[in-house]
VEXSE-728771 format. One record per atom (N, C-alpha, C): chain; x, y, z; residue in three letters; atom name; residue number from 1. Coordinates in steps of 0.1 Angstrom, whole numbers. Each point is the difference from the previous one (the first is absolute). Layout:
! VEXSE-728771
<rec mol="A" X="X" Y="Y" Z="Z" type="ALA" atom="CA" seq="NUM"/>
...
END
This chain:
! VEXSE-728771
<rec mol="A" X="367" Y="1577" Z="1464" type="UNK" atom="N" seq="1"/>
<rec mol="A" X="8" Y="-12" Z="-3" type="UNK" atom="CA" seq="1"/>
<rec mol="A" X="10" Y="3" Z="-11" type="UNK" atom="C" seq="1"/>
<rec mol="A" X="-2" Y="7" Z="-12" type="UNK" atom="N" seq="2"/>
<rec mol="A" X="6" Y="7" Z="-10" type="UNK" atom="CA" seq="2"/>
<rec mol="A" X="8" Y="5" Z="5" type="UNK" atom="C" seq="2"/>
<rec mol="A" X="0" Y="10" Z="9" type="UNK" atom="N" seq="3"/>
<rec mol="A" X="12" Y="9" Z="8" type="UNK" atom="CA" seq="3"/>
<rec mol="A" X="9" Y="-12" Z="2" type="UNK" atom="C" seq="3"/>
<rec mol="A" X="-5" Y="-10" Z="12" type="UNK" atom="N" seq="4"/>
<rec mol="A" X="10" Y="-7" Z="8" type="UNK" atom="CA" seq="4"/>
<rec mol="A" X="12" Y="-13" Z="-13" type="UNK" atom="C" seq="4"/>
<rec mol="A" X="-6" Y="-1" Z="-8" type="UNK" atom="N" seq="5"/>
<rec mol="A" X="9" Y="-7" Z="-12" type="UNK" atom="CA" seq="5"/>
<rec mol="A" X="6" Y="6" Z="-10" type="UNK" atom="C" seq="5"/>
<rec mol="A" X="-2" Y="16" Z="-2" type="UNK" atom="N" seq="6"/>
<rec mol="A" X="9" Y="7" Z="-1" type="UNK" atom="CA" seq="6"/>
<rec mol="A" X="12" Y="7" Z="9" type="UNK" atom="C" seq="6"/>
<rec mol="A" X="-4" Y="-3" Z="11" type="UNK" atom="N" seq="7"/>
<rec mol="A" X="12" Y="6" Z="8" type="UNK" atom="CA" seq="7"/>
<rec mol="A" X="7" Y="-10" Z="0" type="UNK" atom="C" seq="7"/>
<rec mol="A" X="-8" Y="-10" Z="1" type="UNK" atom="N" seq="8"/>
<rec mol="A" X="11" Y="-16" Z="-2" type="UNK" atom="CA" seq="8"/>
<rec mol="A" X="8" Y="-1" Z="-12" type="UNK" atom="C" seq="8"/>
<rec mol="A" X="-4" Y="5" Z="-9" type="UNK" atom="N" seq="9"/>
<rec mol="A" X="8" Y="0" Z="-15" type="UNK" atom="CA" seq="9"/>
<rec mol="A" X="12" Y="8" Z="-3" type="UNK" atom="C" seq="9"/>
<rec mol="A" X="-5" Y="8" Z="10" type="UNK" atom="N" seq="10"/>
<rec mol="A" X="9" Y="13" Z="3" type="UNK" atom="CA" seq="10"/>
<rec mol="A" X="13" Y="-2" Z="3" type="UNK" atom="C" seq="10"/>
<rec mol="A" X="-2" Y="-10" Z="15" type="UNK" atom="N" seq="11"/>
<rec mol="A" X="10" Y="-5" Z="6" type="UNK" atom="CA" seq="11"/>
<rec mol="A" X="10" Y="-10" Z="-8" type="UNK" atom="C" seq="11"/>
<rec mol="A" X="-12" Y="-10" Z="-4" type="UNK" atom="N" seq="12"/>
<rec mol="A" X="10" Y="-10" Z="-9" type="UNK" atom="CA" seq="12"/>
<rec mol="A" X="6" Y="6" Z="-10" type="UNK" atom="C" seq="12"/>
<rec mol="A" X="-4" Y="9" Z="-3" type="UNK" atom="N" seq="13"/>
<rec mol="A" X="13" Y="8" Z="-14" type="UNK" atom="CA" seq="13"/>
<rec mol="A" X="8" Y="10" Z="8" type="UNK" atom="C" seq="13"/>
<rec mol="A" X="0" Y="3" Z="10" type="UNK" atom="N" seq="14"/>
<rec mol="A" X="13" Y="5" Z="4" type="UNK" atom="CA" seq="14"/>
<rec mol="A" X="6" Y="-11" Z="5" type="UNK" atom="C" seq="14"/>
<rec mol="A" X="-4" Y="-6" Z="11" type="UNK" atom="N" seq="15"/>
<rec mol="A" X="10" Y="-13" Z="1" type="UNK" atom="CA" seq="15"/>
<rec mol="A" X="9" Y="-10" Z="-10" type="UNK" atom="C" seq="15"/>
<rec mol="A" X="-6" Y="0" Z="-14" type="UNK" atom="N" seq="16"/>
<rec mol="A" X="6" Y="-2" Z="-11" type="UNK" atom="CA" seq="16"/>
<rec mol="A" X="8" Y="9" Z="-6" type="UNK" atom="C" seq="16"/>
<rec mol="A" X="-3" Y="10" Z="-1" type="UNK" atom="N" seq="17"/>
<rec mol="A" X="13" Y="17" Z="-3" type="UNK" atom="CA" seq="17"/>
<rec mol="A" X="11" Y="-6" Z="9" type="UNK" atom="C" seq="17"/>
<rec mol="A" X="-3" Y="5" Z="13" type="UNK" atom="N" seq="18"/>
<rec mol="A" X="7" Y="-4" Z="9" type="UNK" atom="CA" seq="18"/>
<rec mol="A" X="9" Y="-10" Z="0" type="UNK" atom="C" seq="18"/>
<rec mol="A" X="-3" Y="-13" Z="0" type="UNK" atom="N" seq="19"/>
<rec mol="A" X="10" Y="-14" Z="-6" type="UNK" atom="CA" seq="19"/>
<rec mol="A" X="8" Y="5" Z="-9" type="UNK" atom="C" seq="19"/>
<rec mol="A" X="-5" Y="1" Z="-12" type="UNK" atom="N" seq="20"/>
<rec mol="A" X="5" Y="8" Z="-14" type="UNK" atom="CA" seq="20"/>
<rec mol="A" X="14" Y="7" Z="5" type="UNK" atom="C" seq="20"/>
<rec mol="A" X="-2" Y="8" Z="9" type="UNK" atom="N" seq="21"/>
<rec mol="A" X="13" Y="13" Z="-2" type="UNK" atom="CA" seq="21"/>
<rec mol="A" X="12" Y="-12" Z="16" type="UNK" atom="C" seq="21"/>
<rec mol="A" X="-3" Y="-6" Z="6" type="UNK" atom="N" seq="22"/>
<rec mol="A" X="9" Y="-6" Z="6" type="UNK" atom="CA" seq="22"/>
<rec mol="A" X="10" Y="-6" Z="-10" type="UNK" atom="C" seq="22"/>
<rec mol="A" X="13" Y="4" Z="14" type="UNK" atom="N" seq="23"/>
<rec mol="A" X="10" Y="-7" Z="-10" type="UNK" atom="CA" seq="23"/>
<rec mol="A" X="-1" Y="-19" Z="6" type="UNK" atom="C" seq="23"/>
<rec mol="A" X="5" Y="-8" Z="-6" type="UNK" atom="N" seq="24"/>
<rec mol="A" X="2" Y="-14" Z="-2" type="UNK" atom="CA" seq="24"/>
<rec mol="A" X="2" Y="-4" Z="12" type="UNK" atom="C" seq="24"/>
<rec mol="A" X="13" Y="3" Z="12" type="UNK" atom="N" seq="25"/>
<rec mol="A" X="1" Y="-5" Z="12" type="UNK" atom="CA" seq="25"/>
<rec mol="A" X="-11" Y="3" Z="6" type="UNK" atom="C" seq="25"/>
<rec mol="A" X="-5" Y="13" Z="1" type="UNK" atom="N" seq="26"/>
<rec mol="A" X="-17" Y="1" Z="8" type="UNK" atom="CA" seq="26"/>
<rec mol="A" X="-6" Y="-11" Z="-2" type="UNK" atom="C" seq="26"/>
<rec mol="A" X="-3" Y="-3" Z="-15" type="UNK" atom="N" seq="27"/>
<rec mol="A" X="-10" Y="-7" Z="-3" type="UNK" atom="CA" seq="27"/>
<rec mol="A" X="1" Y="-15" Z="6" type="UNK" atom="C" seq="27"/>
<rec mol="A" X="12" Y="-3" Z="-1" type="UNK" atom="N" seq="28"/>
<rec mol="A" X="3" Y="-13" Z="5" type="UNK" atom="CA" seq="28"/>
<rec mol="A" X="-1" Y="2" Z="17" type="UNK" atom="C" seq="28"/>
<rec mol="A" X="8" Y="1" Z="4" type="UNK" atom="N" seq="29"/>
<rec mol="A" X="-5" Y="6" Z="16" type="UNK" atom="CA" seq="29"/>
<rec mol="A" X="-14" Y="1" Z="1" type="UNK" atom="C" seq="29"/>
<rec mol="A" X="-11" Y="4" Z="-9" type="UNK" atom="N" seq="30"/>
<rec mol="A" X="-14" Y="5" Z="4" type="UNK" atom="CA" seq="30"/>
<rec mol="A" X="-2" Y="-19" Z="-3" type="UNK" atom="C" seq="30"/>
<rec mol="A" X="4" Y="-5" Z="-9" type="UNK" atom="N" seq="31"/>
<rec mol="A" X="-4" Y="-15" Z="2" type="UNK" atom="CA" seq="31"/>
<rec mol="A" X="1" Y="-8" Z="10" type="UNK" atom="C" seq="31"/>
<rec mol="A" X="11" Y="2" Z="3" type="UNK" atom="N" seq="32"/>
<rec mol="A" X="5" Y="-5" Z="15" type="UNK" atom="CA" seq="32"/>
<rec mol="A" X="-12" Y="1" Z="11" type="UNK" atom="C" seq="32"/>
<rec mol="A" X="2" Y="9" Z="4" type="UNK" atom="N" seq="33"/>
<rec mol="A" X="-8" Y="10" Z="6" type="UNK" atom="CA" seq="33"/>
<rec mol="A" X="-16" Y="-3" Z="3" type="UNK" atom="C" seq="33"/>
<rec mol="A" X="-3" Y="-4" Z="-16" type="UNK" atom="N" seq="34"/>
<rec mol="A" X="-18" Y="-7" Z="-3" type="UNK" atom="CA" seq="34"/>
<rec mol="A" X="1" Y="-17" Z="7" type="UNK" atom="C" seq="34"/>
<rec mol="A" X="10" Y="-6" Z="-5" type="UNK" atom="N" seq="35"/>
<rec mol="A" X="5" Y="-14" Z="5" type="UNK" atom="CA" seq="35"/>
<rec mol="A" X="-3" Y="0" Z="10" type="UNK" atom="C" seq="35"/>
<rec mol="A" X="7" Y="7" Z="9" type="UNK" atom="N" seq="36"/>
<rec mol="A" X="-1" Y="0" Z="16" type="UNK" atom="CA" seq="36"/>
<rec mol="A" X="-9" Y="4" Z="5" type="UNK" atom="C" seq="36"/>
<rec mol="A" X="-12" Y="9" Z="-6" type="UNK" atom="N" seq="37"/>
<rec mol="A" X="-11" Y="3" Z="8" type="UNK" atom="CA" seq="37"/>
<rec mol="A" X="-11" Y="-13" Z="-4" type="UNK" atom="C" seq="37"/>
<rec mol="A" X="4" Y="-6" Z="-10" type="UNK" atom="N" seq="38"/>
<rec mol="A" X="-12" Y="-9" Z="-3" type="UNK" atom="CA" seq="38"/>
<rec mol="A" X="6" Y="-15" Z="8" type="UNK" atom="C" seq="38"/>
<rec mol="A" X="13" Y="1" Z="2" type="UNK" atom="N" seq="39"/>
<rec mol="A" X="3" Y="-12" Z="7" type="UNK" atom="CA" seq="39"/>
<rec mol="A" X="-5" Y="3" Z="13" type="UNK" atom="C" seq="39"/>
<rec mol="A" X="2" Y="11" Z="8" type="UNK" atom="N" seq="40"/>
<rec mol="A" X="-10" Y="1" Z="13" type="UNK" atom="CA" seq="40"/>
<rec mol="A" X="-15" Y="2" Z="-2" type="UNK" atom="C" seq="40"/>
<rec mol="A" X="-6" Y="3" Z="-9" type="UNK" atom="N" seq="41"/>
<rec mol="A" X="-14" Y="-1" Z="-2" type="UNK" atom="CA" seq="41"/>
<rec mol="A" X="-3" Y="-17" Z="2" type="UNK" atom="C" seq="41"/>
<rec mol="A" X="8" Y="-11" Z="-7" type="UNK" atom="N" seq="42"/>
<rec mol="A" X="0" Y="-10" Z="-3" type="UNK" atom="CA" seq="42"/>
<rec mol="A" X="3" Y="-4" Z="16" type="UNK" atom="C" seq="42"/>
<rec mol="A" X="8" Y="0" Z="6" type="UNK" atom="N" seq="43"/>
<rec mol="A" X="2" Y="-5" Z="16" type="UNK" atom="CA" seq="43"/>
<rec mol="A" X="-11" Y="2" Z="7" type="UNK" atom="C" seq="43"/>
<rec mol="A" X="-5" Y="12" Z="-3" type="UNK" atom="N" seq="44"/>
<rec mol="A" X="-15" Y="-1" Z="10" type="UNK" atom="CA" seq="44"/>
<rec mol="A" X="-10" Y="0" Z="-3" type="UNK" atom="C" seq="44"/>
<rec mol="A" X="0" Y="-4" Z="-11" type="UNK" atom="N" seq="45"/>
<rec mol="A" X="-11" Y="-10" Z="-5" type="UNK" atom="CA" seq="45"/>
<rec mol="A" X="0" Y="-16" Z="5" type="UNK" atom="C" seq="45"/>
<rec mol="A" X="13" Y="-4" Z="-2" type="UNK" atom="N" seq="46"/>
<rec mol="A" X="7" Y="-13" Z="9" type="UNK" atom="CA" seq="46"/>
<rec mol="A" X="-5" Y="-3" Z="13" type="UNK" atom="C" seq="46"/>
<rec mol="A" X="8" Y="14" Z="4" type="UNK" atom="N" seq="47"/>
<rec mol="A" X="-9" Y="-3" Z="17" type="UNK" atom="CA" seq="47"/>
<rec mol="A" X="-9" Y="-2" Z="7" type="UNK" atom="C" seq="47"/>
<rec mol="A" X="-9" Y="9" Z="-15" type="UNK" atom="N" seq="48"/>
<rec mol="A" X="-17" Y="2" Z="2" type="UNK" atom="CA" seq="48"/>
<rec mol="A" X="-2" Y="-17" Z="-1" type="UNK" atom="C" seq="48"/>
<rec mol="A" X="4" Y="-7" Z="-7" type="UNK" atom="N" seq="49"/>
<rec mol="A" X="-5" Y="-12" Z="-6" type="UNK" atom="CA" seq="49"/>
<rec mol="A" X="5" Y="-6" Z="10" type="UNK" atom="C" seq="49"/>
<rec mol="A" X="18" Y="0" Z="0" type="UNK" atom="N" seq="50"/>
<rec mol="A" X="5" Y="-15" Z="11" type="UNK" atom="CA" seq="50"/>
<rec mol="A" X="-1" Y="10" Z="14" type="UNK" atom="C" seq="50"/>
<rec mol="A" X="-6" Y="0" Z="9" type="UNK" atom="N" seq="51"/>
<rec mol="A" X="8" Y="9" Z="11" type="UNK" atom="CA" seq="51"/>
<rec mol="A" X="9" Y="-7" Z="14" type="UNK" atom="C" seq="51"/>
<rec mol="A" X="1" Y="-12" Z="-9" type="UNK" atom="N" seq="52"/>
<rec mol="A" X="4" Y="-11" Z="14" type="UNK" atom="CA" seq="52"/>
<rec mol="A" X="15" Y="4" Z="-7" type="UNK" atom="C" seq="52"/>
<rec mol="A" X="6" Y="5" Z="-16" type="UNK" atom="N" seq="53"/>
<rec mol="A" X="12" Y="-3" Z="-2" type="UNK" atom="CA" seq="53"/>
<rec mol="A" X="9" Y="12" Z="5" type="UNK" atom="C" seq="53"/>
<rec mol="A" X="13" Y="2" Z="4" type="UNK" atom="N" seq="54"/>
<rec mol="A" X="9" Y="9" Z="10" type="UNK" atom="CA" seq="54"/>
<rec mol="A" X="4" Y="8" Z="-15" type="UNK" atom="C" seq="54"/>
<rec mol="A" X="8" Y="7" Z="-1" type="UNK" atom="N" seq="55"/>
<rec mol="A" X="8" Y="6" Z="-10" type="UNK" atom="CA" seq="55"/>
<rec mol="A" X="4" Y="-6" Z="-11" type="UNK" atom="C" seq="55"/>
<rec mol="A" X="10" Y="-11" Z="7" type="UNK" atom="N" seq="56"/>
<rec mol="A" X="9" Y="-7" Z="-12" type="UNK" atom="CA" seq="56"/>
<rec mol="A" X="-13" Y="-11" Z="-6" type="UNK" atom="C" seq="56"/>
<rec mol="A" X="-10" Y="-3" Z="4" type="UNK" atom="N" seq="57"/>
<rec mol="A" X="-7" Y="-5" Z="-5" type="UNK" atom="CA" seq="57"/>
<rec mol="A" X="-9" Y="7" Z="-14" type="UNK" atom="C" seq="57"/>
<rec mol="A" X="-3" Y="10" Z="10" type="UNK" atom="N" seq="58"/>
<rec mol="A" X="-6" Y="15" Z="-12" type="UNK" atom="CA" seq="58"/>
<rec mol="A" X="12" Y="-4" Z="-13" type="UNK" atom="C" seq="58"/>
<rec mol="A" X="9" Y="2" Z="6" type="UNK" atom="N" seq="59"/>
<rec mol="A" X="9" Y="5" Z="-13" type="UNK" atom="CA" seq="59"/>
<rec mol="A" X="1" Y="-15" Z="-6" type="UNK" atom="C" seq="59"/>
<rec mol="A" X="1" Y="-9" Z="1" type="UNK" atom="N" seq="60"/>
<rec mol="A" X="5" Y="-16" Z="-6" type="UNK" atom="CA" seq="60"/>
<rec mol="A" X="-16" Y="-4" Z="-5" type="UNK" atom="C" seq="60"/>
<rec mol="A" X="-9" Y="7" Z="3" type="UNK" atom="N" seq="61"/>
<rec mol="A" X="-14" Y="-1" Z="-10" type="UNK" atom="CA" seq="61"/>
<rec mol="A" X="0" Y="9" Z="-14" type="UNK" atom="C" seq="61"/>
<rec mol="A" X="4" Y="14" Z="5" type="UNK" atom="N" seq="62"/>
<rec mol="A" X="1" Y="12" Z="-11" type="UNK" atom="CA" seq="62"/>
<rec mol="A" X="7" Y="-4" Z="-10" type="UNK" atom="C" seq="62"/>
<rec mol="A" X="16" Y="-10" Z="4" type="UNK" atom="N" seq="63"/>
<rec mol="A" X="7" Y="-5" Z="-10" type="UNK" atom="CA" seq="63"/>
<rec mol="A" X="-6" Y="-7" Z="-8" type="UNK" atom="C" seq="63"/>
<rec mol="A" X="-7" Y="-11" Z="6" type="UNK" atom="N" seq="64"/>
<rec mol="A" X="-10" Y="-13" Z="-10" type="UNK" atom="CA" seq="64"/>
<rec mol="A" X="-6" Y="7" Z="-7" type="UNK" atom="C" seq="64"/>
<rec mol="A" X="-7" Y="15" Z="3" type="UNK" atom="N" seq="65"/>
<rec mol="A" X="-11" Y="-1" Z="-9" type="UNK" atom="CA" seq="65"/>
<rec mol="A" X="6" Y="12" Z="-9" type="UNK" atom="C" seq="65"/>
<rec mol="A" X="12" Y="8" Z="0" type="UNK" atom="N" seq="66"/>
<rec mol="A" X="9" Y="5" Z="-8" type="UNK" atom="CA" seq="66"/>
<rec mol="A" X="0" Y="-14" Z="-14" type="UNK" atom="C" seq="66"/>
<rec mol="A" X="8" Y="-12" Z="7" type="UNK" atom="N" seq="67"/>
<rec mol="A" X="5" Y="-9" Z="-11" type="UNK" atom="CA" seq="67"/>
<rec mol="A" X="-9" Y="-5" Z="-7" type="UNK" atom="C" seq="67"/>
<rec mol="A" X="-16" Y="0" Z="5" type="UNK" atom="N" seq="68"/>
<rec mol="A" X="-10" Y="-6" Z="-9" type="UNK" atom="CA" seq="68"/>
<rec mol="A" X="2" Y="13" Z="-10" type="UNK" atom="C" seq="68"/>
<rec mol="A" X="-3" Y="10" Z="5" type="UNK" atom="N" seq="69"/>
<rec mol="A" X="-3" Y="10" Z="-13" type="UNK" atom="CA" seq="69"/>
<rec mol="A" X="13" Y="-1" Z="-11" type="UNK" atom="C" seq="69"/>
<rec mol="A" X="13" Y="-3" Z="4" type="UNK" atom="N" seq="70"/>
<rec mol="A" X="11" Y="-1" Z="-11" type="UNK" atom="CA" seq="70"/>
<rec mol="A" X="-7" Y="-10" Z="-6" type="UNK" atom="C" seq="70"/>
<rec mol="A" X="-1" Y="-14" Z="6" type="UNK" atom="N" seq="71"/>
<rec mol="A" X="-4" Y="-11" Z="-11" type="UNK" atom="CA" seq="71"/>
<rec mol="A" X="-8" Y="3" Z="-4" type="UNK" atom="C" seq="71"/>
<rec mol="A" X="-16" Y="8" Z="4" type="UNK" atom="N" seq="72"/>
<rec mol="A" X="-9" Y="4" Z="-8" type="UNK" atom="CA" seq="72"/>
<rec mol="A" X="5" Y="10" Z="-15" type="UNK" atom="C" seq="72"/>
<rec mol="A" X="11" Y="5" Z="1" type="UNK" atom="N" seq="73"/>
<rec mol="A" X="3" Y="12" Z="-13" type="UNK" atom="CA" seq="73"/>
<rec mol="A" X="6" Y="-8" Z="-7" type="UNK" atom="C" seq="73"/>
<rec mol="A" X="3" Y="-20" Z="5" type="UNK" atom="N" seq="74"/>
<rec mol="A" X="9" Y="-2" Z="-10" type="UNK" atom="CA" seq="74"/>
<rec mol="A" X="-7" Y="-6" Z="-10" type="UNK" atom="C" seq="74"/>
<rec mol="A" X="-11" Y="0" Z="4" type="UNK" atom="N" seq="75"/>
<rec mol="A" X="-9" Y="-11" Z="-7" type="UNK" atom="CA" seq="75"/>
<rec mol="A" X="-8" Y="11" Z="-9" type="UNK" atom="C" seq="75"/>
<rec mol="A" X="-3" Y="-10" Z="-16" type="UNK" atom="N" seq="76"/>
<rec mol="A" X="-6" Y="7" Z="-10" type="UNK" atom="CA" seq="76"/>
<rec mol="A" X="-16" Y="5" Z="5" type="UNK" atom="C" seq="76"/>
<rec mol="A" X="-7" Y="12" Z="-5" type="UNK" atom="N" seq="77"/>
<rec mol="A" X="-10" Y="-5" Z="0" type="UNK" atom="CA" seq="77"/>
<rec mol="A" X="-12" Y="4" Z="-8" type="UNK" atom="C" seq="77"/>
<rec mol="A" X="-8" Y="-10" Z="-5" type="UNK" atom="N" seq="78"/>
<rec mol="A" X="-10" Y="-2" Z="-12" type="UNK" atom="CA" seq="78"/>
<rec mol="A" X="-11" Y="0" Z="5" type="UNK" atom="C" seq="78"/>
<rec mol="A" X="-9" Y="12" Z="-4" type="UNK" atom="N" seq="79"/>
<rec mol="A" X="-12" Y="0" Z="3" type="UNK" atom="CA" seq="79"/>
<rec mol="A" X="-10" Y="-12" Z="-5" type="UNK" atom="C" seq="79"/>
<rec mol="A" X="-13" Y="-2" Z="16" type="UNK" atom="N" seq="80"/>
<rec mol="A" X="-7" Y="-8" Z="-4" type="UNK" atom="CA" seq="80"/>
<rec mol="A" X="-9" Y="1" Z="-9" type="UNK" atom="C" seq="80"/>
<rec mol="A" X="-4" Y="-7" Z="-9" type="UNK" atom="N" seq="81"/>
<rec mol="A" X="-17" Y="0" Z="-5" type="UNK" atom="CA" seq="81"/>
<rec mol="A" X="-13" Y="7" Z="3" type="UNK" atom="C" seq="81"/>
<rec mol="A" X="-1" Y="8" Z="-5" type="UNK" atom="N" seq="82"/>
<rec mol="A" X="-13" Y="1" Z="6" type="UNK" atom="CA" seq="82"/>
<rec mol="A" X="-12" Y="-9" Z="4" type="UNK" atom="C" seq="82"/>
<rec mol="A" X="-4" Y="-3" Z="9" type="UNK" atom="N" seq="83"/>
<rec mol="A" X="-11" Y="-9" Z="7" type="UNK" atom="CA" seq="83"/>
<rec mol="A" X="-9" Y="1" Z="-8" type="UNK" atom="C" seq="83"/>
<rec mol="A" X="-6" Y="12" Z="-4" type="UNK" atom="N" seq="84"/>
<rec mol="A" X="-14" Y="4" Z="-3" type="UNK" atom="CA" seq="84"/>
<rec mol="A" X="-2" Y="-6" Z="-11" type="UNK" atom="C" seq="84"/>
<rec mol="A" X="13" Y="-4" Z="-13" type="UNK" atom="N" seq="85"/>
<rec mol="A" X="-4" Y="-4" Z="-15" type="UNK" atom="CA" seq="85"/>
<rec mol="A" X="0" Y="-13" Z="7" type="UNK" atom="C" seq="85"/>
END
């Protein structure tokens, strides 16, 4: 198991080197890039959930739940109490 979370460590610090030496349009393009794979990750997930809805539906859901997350970043937030005291 030692092995297999150092090879992982391994990876995540070159992938970080790596970022590091890109110039700025890559980087931005590599954003883009993440956007769109998680927005199709997100559609079929949708599907999985609605499968009665066609495309434009997929997509006019993905949008709703895009704008919750804006309103969710616009709002402050203050952690609760702990229960336990």
């Amino acid at each position: 198991m030692d092995d297999i979370k150092a090879l992982c460590d391994d990876i995540y610090r070159e992938r970080v080197l790596r970022s590091r030496r890109m110039k700025f349009e890559d980087k931005f393009r590599a954003g883009q890039e993440l956007f769109e794979f998680a927005c199709s990750l997100s559609k079929a997930g949708i599907r999985g959930q609605f499968p009665e809805l066609d495309d434009a539906g997929v997509h006019c859901e993905l949008l709703r739940r895009l704008r919750i997350g804006e309103e969710l970043e616009k709002q402050t937030w203050t952690p609760r109490k702990s229960l336990s005291k």
